[in-house]
Structure formats: structure tokens, C-alpha cells
N, C-alpha and C positions, 0 to 999 in steps of 0.2 A: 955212163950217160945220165944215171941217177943225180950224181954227184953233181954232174955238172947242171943238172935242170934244175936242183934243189940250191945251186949256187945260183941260177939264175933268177930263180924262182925269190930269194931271199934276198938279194945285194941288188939285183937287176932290179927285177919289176915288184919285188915283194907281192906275189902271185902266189901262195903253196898250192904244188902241184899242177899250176894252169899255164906255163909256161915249159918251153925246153930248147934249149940251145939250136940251133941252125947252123948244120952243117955247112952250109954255101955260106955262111957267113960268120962274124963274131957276135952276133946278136941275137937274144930268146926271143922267140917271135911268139902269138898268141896262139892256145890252143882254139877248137870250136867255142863257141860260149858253151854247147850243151857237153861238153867234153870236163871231166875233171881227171887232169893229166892224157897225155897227146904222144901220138909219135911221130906224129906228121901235122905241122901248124894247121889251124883253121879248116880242119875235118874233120866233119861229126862221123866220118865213118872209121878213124882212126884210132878212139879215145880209148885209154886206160881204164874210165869210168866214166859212169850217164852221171849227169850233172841229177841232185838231191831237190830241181825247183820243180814248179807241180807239172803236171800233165806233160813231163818227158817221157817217153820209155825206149825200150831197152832192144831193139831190133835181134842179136846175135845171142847166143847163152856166153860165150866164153872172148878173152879179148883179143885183140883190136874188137874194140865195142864198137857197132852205129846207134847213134844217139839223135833222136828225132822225136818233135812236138807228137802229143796224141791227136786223133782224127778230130777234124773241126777246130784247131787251134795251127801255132803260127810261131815262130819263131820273132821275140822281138828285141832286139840288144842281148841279154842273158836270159829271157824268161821264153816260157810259153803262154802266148794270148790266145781268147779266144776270139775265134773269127766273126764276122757280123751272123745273126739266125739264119741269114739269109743266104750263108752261104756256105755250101758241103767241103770246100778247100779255100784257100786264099793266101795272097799276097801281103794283107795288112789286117793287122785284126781289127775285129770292130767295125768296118769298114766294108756295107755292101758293094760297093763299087770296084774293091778289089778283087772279085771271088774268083777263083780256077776253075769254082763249077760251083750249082748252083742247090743248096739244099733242098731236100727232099720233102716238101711241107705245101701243104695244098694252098693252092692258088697262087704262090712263090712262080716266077716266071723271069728269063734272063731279057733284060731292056735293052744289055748291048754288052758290046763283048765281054766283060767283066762287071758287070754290073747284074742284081738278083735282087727283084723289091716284089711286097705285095702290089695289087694291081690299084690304081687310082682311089682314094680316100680310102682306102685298108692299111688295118694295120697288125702286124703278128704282136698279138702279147706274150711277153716276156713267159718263157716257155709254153709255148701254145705251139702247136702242130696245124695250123691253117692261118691263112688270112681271114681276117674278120672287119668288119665295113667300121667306119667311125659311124659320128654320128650324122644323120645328111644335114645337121646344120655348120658341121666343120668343113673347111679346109686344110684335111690332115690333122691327126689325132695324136695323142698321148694314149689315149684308154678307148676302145672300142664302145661306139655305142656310147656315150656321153660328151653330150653337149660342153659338159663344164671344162673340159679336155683338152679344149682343138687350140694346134696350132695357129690357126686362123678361122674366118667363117667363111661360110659358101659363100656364093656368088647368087645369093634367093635375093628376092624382093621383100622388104620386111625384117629381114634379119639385120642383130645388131647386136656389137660386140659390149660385154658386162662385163666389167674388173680388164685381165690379162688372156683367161681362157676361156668364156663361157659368151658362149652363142645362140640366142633365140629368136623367137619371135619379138615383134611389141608385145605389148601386154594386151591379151584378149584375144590373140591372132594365133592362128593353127597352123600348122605345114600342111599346105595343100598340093602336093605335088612337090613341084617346082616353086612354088611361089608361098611366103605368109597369106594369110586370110583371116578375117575377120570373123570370130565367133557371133552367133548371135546377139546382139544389143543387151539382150535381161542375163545373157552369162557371165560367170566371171572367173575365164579360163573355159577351154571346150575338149575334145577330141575330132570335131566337124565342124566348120565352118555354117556358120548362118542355120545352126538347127537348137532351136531353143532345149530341142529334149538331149542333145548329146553336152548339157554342161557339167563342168565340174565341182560349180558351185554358182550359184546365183547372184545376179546386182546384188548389192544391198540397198537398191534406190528405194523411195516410198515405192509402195501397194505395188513390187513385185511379191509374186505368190513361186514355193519352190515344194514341188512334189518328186521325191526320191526315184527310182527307176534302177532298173540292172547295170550291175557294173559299178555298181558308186558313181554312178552319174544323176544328173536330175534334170527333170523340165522345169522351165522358168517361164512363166505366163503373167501378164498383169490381171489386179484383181480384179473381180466383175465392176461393171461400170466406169474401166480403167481403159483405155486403148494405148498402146504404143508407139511413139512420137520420139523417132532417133534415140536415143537409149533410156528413154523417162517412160513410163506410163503417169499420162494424163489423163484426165477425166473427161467424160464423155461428155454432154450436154445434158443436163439434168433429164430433160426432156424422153434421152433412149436410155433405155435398159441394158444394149451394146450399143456398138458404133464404129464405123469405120474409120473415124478420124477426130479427133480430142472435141471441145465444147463447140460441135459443131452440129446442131438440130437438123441439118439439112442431111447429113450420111447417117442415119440412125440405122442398125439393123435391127434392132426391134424396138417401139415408142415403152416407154416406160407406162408401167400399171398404179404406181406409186401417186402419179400427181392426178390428180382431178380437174378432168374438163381439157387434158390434152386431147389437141386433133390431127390426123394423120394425112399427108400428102405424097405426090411421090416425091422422093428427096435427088439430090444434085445429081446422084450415079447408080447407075444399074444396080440394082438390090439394095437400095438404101431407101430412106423413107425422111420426110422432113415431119416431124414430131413440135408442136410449138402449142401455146395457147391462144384461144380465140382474139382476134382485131378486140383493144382496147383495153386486154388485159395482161398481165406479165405475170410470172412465177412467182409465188412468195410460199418460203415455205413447201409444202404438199400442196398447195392448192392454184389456181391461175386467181391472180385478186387484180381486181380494175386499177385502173391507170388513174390519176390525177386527170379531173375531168379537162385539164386546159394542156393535156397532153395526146397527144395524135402519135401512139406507142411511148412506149418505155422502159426503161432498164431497171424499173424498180417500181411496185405499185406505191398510187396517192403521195408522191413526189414529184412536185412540179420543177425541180433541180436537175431530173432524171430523164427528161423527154428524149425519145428519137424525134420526132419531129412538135408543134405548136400546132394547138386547134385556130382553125380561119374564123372563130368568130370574134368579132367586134370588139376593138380596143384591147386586144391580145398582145402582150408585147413578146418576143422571142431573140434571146441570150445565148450566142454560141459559148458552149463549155468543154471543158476536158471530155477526151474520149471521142470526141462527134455526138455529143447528148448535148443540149439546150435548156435553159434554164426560163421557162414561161411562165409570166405573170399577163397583169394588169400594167395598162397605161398609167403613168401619174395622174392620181384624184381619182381611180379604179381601185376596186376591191372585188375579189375573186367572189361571183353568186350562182355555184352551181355552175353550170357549162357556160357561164357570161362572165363579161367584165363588170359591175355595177359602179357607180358613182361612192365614192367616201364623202365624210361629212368635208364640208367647204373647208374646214379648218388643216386638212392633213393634205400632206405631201403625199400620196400610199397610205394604205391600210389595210388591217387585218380584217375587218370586219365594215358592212354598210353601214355606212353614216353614225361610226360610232369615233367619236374623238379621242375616246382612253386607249386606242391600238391603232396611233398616227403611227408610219415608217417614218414621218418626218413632218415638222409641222410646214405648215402653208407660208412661201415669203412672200405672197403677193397680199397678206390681209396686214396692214401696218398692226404692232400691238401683240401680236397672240404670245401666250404666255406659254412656254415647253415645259413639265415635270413628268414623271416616270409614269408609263403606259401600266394599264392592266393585265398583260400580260410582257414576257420575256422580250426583249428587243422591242417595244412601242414605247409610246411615247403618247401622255395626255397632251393637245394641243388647247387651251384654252381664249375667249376673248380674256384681258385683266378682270378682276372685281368687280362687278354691278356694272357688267357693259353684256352687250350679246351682239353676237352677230348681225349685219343690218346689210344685206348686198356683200361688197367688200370691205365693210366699216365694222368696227367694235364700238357700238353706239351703245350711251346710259341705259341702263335698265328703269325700270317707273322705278319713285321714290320707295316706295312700300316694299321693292323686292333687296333681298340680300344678291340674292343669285336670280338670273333669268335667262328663255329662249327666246326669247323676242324683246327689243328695248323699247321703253318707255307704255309695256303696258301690263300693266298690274294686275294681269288674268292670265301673264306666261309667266309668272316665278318660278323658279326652282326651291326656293326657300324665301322667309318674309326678315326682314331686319328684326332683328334681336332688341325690341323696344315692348314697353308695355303699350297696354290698347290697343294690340294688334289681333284680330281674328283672320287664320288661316282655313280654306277648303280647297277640297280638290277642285280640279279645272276638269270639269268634263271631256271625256275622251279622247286625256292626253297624260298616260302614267307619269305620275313621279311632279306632274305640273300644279303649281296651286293656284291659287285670285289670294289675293294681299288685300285687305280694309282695315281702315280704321274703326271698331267698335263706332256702336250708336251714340251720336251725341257728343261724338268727336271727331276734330278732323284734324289734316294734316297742318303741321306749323314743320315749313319750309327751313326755317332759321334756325329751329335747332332740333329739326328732326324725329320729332316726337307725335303721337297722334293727342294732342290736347283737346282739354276741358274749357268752355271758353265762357259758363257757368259752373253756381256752386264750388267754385274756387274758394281757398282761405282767402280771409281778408287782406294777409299778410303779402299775398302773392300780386306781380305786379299784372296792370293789363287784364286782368281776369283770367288766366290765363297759368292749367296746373294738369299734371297729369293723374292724379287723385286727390278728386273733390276733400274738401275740408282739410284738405292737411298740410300744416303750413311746410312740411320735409318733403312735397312733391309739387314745388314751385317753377315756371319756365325762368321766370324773374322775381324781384321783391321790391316791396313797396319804400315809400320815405320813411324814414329813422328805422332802420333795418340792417340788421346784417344779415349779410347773403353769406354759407359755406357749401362747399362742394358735398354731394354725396354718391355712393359705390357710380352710382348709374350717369355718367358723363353728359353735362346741362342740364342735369336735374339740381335743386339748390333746397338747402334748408334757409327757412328766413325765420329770424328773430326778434325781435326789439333791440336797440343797442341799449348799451350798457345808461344809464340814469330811466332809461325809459321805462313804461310797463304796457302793456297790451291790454286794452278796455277797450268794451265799444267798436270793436273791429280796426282799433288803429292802436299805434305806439302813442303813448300819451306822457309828455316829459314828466318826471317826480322832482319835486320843487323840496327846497329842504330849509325853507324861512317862510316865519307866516305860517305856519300848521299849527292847527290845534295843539292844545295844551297835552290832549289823551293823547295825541297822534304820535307815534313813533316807526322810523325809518322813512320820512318823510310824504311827501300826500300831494294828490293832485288840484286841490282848490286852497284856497287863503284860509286860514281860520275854519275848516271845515270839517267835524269830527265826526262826518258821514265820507269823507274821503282819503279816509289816514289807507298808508298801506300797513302799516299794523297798529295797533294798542299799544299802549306804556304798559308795565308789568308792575303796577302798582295796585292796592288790596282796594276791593271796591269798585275796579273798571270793567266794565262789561266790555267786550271785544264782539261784535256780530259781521259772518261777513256776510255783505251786500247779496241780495239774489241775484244770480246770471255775472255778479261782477268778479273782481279779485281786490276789491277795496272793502278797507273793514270799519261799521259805525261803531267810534267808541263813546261809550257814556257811563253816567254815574248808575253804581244801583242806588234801588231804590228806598229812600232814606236817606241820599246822601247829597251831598253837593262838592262840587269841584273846589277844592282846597290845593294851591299849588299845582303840584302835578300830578295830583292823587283826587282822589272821591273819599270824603267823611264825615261820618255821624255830627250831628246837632244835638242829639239826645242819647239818653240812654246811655252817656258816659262816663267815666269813673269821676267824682269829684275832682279829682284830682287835674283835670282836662280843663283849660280855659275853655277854648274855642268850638271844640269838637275833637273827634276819634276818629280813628280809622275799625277799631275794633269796641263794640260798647261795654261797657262795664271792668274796661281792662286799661289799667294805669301805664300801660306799657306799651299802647298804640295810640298817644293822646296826638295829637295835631303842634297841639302849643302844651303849658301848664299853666297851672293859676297862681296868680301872684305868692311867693315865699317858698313856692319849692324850683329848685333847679334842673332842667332838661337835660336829660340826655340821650343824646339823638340817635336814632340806627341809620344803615344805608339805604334803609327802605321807605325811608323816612319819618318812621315811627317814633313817638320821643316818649319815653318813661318818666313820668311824672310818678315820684314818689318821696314819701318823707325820709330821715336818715335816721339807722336804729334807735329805736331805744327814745322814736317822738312821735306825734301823734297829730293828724294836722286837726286843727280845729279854730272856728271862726278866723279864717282865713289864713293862718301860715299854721307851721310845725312846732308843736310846742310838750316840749317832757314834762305837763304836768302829767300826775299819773290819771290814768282811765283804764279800766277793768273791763275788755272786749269779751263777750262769748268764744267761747272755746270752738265756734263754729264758726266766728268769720273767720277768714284770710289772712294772712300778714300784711294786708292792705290797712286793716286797722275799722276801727268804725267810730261811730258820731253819737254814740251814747253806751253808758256803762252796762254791761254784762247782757246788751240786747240781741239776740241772734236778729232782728230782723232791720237792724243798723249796721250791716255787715258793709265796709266803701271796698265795693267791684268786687270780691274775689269772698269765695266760704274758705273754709280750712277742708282739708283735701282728708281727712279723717275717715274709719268706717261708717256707711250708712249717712254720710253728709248729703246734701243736695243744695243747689241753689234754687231758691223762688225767685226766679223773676219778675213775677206774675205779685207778687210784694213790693217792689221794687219804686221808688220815690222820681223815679225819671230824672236822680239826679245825680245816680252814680252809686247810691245806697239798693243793696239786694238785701233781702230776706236770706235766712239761711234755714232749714229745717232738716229733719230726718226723713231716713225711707219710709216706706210700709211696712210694716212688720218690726219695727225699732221704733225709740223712743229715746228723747233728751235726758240725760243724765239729772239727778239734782242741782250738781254743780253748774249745768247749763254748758259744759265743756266739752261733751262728747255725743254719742248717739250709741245706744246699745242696745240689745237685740230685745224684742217684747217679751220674751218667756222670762227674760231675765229681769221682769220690772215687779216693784214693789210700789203701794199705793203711796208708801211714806216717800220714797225717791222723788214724787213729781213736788215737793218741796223744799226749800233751803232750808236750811237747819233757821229754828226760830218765826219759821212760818206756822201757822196754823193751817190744821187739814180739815177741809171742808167737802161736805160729801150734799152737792145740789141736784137732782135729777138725770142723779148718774154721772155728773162730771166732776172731775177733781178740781179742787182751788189751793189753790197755797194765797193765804193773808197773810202780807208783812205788815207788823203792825210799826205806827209812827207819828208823829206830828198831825195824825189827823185824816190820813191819807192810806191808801192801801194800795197796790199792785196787785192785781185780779189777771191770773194769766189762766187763761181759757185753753185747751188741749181739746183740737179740733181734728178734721181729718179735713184734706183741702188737694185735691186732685191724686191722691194714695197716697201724699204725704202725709208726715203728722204737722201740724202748724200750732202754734203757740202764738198768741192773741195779746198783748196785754192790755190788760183792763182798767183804767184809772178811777176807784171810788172813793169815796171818803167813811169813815169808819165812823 
């Protein structure tokens, strides 16, 4: 039978051992699966051997073996499975629905005839000996007691499914029962619904406050001064110190100690208090500060942008604003005065201030004219009449001539300022700041034409009309007279006046200068014919006196004295060098003659001088130049002289020598000088020089061949001769020394 099982086993089914041949037939049929090797097909209670797979065992000690799964498992094709936890025997492993009975594990329960489960939302964990609940937010579990688990989620209110497996609350919301629930507002996450102290952590909103407590839980409260307002703590109304409901003065539970001058009423609801400050004033800061006096409350003190309602007094205007505030002023041509409307000055549209025109809101368009520039303060506006006008009704009428600026036109006791002209005295205007009176200084009045306060005496002569704004001077003229030039000066229609050009100013007029017909002395021409009391200047020749006029600017020119008018010059008649026909300009000098005398030759200067003199080496005598020889004193000149070795025949000039002098005062009136020595010197022998007195010898005061004579003390020299003798007398003659000659006979 071996043979043949082990032939069937091998050729047939290639089965060792699991097959064996079938008597009732030609064919191995199979043994049990839990059978290895068989004596009867498909009978675990027949087998040879228990099949080696797990959890079989072994019913019999010796064979025919029974071969059967261990308890709780299952026969499934060739193995043993295990059966579902749930079940003590069964039909199909794995599988609580097939159980034969039902295991032994608390709270396991049979739901129908083969069927063995935990009871509704339980679940046995994998080796666990009871049922144990999910978690109540699943619908059927994986893991006991975890939400993150479930098959599905309950059937709660609130509950919501996250990823695949995980079921909770919203966020904030607690299982309350049956149903989610809403943690408190200030919590964030709870284990109680609606109880500030059961959180698990707090808002994070502003001014919640979070104080610890048992359990790792905490209370969430808003801070003081804070109330809570659907999940926010808001602020109370400055007013309470608590409050039953956010910036709401009227629920206060207790008025606040903070502000000053808050007053308490009862407020909207049982235990509340309305806390506010007194009619007229509003909160600012810690303190209740007044309202904008043209506000009738408000949301903001001394803000008239800010009103809850506008004061009813007079000419109030009121501007609905954002919020239900009102925006109250003044009427147009109103300006705010204390709890009134007051009048602005005529000129402004609005204003910041009574009757002041530098803080217009806007200037005036019913005044023709007014001038707009930038107000005195932020957002105004100066509204002015134009320049030298002022207000007059609804007109910008001239200001008086005298004012630069005015309040009143056309009179010259409400200036603001006086024109910028000389001759003007400014004072104040009695009992009206900042106003002056405009006049023209004494002795002058107004000149219309060109603006000025003139002089209408004591004018220059020069100026026309009489008419100047300082006396005598011809550079402060309205106008200018005949033969004048007028030019402009700094000060606009004021004029310099001068004479024009040929003219000269005498006598208080331009007087023309004539330039024919003028004296001979006259030069640069002259205002009369022939007139040398009228020249405007002198000739620049030797001998003219130039004098000028008293009070005039003409000058008399004349001859000096001694002289007479020769051409265009003044010259001597006398006292000139022989050599001089006519006369000289200078006397005794050959070199300022006028003319010369016949036989010598002129030579003329630019000044009209003419040098008369002889040429070297001749000597003029009885009338021309002649080189006979003549033996001159060593004391005249190189002018020469008119007798032999005489110092006191010297023509015009001495010799320029030490201790020389000219006598004049010797002098022939006819061109011949004297020549002598100093004081304290003495004539040589030779009569050629002058030398000093210590250095004289009595024999020197004669020529060699003279005889020395000694008469009452004076010295002689005698040339003796033909009869005749030369007697020269040594005299003293104004400090000089003088020498005399003496003509006797022997």
C-alpha cells in the first residue's frame, strides 16, 4: 500500500506522503490537510501523522492519529487560523460572525446566532480580556478611548471629522454630554463649557489676564477696566473703574476715582451707575475740561469740530460731521468772541479773530479791489484794500496824499504810515494804536505834482518856481531854471540843476561866457567886453595879479604895481637891464626884457620873455656889442658892465661869487646895479672877489701902484696920472661894505 501511495504520491499528484491510492477506484485521492499521510482520504481522524503547521495538535498518542486545529483556531485550506477574539470556537477564522460560541471576555455578547461583538462603540483591544468603550467622539474605533482612532464620528452636534481618523470638537468647544459646547470666550480649549476657570489655556486676545489654578487649568478674566464683549475684552468707559458693558458710561459698576470732577447717576440697569462729566465739559486726559464755548457738549474739549450739538446763540452756524458730531462756527463776516458770534473786519470772508484782517478765512468778494497775501497765522489770509487806499463803506478809496498806508481815506490823521519823502513830520493819532497824523513840516506844503512837501521860499536861485525841498541847494530842485541842466537824483523828482555847459552861475543866474572881446589879462573867457574885472580866470603871465571878485566867481585881473600892460603880460618901465628896449617883465635881468635895444638879438621864451644879451667874448656899449676890450669888476655878472673894473657899473646881474651882494639901492634906474660885499668880508685888491675880514690887510685895499693913504681912519688907495686920481672910499652902507669912487685931482 506504501508502494503504491508513494507511487501515487510521486507520478500522480507529486504529494510525499499526502496522498494514497483509493481502493474504490484507480485514483490517490487527498489525505486531511492536517494529515501527513492517510489511510482513509480526507480524515483528520485517520492520519499517519499531524501535519508540522502551527497550532495543530495531536488528539491520540499512537496511530491512526486525529489531527485537529488548537482551541480558538480553525481549520483553513492547509493551516490553522485563528478565530475572531471574539469568538471561543468558529467556522472561519477572523471572522466574528462565524463563531460556534462565543469567547469568554467581558462584555463580549452573542448579537445573533453566530455572530459575538463588543457592545455598541466598544472595542476589544488586541489581546485585551474585556470590552472597552472608544472614544464618545467615534463611531467605532481602532484604539479604545482615542479620538484620533474612529472609524467614523458620532452623531454629536459640533463634532468634525480631521485627516481620515480623528474626531472632535470645533476649536474651543468641549463635549458636553451629547452635544459640543462652547468653552468660555477668554479660553482657549476647556474641560467645561462656558466656565472661564476650567481653561486650558487662555485667549491670547489683548488685556486677557490668565491666573493658574488646579489641574493645569487656568482662569481667564479680562484686565481691570476691561469688560467682555463676545470673545474680546473691551474697555470700559473711562468714566467706570468696572462696567457691565464696553465704553458705555451709563453700566458702570463703579465710577472711576481717577478722573476729576466725574458725577454719578443711576445708570441704564439695575446695579449700574452712569458716571460722566459735568453739562459742558468732556474728558480730557484725567481731568473733565470745557467744551468749545459754541458747543452744546462734546466729544473732545475746546474743539468746535467735535460738538454733540451747537450753542443757539446768534449767528452760530452748525455743520453736520462724521460720527453724529457737528462742526460749529460763526456765520460768514463772524468771528468766534467767547460764547458769541462777533462781526470780522469788512474785509474777510471768516475769521480767526475780531476785526483783524491778517487771519481772513477768506477775503471779502463783495469789496471790488481787496488784495489776498498770507494770513498771520496757519490757514488765514491778510485781506487788504490795494496801496494808499482804505476802506470807505464798500469802496477802497485813496488814502490823504501824505499817508503811505491808511484806515480811513483821504485823511491824513488815520495813516498807518506817512510817504517816504523828506519834509515829512510823523505823530501818533491819539487813541488809536499803531495810527499816525502825516504833515508836512513848517514852511512847507504839499506840491500835488510831484509829491513832495516843498519849500516855496529860500530856494536856490537855480531852481525853477521857487520851488525846492531843501533851501539853498541847487541838488534839491522841484524843477530848474533857464540855461540849466536838470539831472535826476537817488530821490525820484528831485533834480540837480546846473548851468549848462559855456555858462557860469553869478548873480543868482547862468550868465553866458563870451570868448571875443575879453580883456587882454582875461583868460578862459569872460562875461563883459573888454572887461578885466570880469575874466573867469587870469593869463598866467609874470606880473598879473589875478583877484577874485567878493561874493562872485569872476576874477579882476590887473597889472602889478609898477607895471603896465605889454601884450599879454604886465612890465616894468624901469629898473631894467640895459639891455631892455621897451621894458621887462623882471628888472634888472636881460632875460625877462619885453623887446631889446637896438644891436642885440632877441631871443624869445614861451612865456614871453625875451633875453637880451650881447654874444661872448663882446660888450655892449654906446649902443650895440662891441669886442673892444673893457676890464669889468670881478663882481659884476656875465651881463658885463659900462665902465672898467667898477663894481658899481655892474649891467643887471653881480657875479654869483662868495660874500657877493647886489646894491640896488646904487642902482642907475637904468639897468646898472652896484655890486658890493657882505658884512664881515671885504673887496679883494684886485676888485675880483670878496673875502672874509680877518683875512684883510690894509695894503690889499689897493692896486698895486696905488698909494696908501691913512685919513681919519679910512683907507685910500691914490692912482696917480695925468692929473687925476681915483679916491675909492670903503664905507659901510646897510651891513654891506660899499666902495665909493671919488674923482680928484692931484
Amino acid at each position: 500500500m506504501w508502494d503504491n501511495a508513494f507511487y501515487c504520491d510521486v507520478y500522480t499528484h507529486f504529494i510525499p506522503a499526502r496522498s494514497i491510492y483509493s481502493l474504490s477506484g484507480t485514483a490517490c485521492s487527498s489525505c486531511h490537510p492536517l494529515c501527513v499521510g492517510c489511510s482513509s482520504p480526507n480524515s483528520n481522524t485517520a492520519c499517519t501523522l499531524c501535519s508540522s503547521v502551527a497550532h495543530v495538535t495531536t488528539v491520540q498518542t499512537s496511530s491512526p492519529y486525529t489531527c485537529t486545529c488548537e482551541h480558538g483556531f480553525v481549520l483553513s485550506v492547509d493551516q490553522c487560523l485563528a478565530c475572531s477574539p471574539f469568538c471561543d470556537s468558529c467556522t472561519t477564522p477572523a471572522d466574528n460572525t462565524k463563531c460556534l460560541s462565543c469567547a469568554s471576555i467581558t462584555g463580549v455578547y452573542q448579537s445573533a446566532p453566530t455572530t459575538c461583538a463588543c457592545p455598541e462603540n466598544q472595542i476589544l483591544p488586541s489581546g485585551g480580556s474585556s470590552c472597552l468603550p472608544c472614544s464618545p467622539f467615534c463611531s467605532g474605533c481602532s484604539v479604545p478611548a482615542d479620538n484620533t482612532k474612529c472609524i467614523a464620528c458620532a452623531s454629536i452636534v459640533g463634532v468634525q471629522l480631521s485627516g481620515s481618523t480623528i474626531c472632535s470638537c470645533q476649536d474651543n468647544y468641549v463635549l458636553d454630554g451629547t452635544v459640543c459646547s462652547a468653552c468660555h470666550q477668554l479660553c482657549s480649549g476647556c474641560t467645561a463649557p462656558s466656565d472661564s476657570a476650567k481653561c486650558l489655556a487662555c485667549s491670547s486676545a489683548v488685556h486677557v489676564m490668565s491666573t493658574p489654578t488646579a489641574g493645569s487649568l487656568y482662569t481667564c478674566t479680562c484686565a481691570p477696566g476691561y469688560v467682555l464683549s463676545g470673545s474680546a475684552c473691551l474697555s470700559c468707559s473711562p468714566f467706570c473703574s468696572t462696567c457691565a458693558s464696553p465704553l458705555d458710561n451709563t453700566a458702570c459698576l463703579v465710577c472711576s476715582t481717577s478722573i476729576t470732577g466725574v458725577s454719578q447717576s443711576p445708570g441704564s440697569s439695575a446695579g449700574t451707575f452712569a458716571c460722566a462729566c459735568p453739562s459742558g465739559t468732556v474728558l480730557s486726559g484725567s481731568a473733565c475740561s470745557s467744551c468749545h464755548l459754541l458747543c452744546d457738549g462734546c466729544a473732545l474739549p475746546n474743539d468746535r469740530t467735535k460738538c454733540l450739538a451747537c450753542s443757539s446763540a446768534a449767528h452760530v452756524s452748525s455743520t453736520p460731521a462724521a460720527g453724529g458730531l457737528y462742526v460749529c462756527g460763526c456765520e460768514a463776516g463772524y468771528v468766534v468772541l467767547g460764547a458769541t458770534c462777533a462781526f470780522c473786519s469788512p474785509l474777510c470772508a471768516g475769521c480767526t479773530s475780531l476785526m483783524d484782517n491778517t487771519v481772513c478765512l477768506a477775503c471779502s468778494s463783495s469789496i471790488p479791489g481787496v488784495v489776498q497775501s498770507v494770513g498771520s497765522s496757519a490757514g488765514t489770509f491778510t485781506c487788504n484794500c490795494p496801496a494808499g487806499t482804505a476802506l470807505s463803506g464798500s469802496t477802497c478809496s485813496p488814502c490823504h496824499s501824505l499817508c503811505d498806508n491808511c484806515i480811513s481815506p483821504n485823511d491824513q490823521t488815520k495813516c498807518r504810515a506817512c510817504i517816504n519823502t523828506p519834509n515829512i513830520q510823523k505823530s501818533a493819532t491819539s487813541g488809536l494804536t499803531g495810527v499816525y497824523t502825516c504833515a508836512c513840516v513848517p514852511q512847507t506844503d504839499y506840491d500835488g505834482t510831484s509829491g513832495f512837501c516843498v519849500y516855496r521860499s529860500g530856494c536856490h536861485s537855480l531852481c525853477s518856481n521857487g520851488s525846492c525841498i531843501t533851501r539853498s541847494n541847487s541838488s534839491a530842485c522841484i524843477g530848474c531854471g533857464e540855461m540849466t541842466t536838470r539831472s535826476q537824483t537817488q530821490l525820484v523828482g528831485m533834480y540837480r540843476c546846473t548851468c549848462q555847459d559855456n555858462t557860469l552861475y553869478r548873480d543868482g543866474a547862468c550868465d553866458l561866457i563870451r570868448h571875443d572881446g575879453c580883456h587882454v589879462l582875461c583868460s578862459g573867457g569872460c562875461v563883459a567886453e573888454n572887461d578885466s574885472s570880469s575874466c573867469i580866470a587870469c593869463v598866467s603871465q609874470r606880473n598879473v595879479v589875478s583877484e577874485k571878485l567878493a561874493g562872485d566867481v569872476l576874477f579882476s585881473c590887473t597889472c602889478r604895481l609898477g607895471t603896465h600892460i605889454s601884450g599879454a603880460a604886465c612890465a616894468y618901465t624901469s629898473g631894467c637891464s640895459p639891455y631892455c628896449a621897451s621894458g621887462c617883465f623882471i628888472q634888472s635881468n636881460s632875460s625877462a626884457c619885453v623887446d631889446c635895444v637896438p644891436g642885440i638879438s632877441p631871443v624869445t621864451a614861451a612865456d614871453l620873455n625875451v633875453t637880451c644879451a650881447c654874444p661872448a667874448g663882446t660888450t655892449y656899449r654906446s649902443g650895440a656889442c662891441t669886442t673892444d676890450p673893457i676890464r669889468c669888476s670881478g663882481l659884476c655878472g656875465n651881463l658885463g658892465c659900462t665902465a672898467a673894473n667898477d663894481p658899481t657899473a655892474c649891467v643887471s646881474v653881480c657875479s654869483n661869487g662868495s660874500y657877493v651882494v647886489m646894491l640896488t639901492s646904487a642902482g642907475t634906474g637904468s639897468g646898472i646895479v652896484a655890486c658890493g660885499c657882505r658884512d664881515g668880508s671885504h673887496v679883494s685888491a684886485s676888485r675880483d672877489e670878496c673875502i672874509a675880514e680877518e683875512n684883510r690887510t690894509e695894503e690889499e685895499q689897493c692896486v698895486e701902484g696905488e698909494k696908501y693913504l691913512d685919513e681919519n681912519g679910512t683907507y685910500q688907495c691914490i692912482t696917480k696920472g695925468s692929473g687925476t686920481s681915483a679916491l675909492f672910499s670903503v664905507t659901510q652902507y646897510a651891513g654891506y661894505i660899499l666902495y665909493a669912487r671919488i674923482i680928484y685931482l692931484l
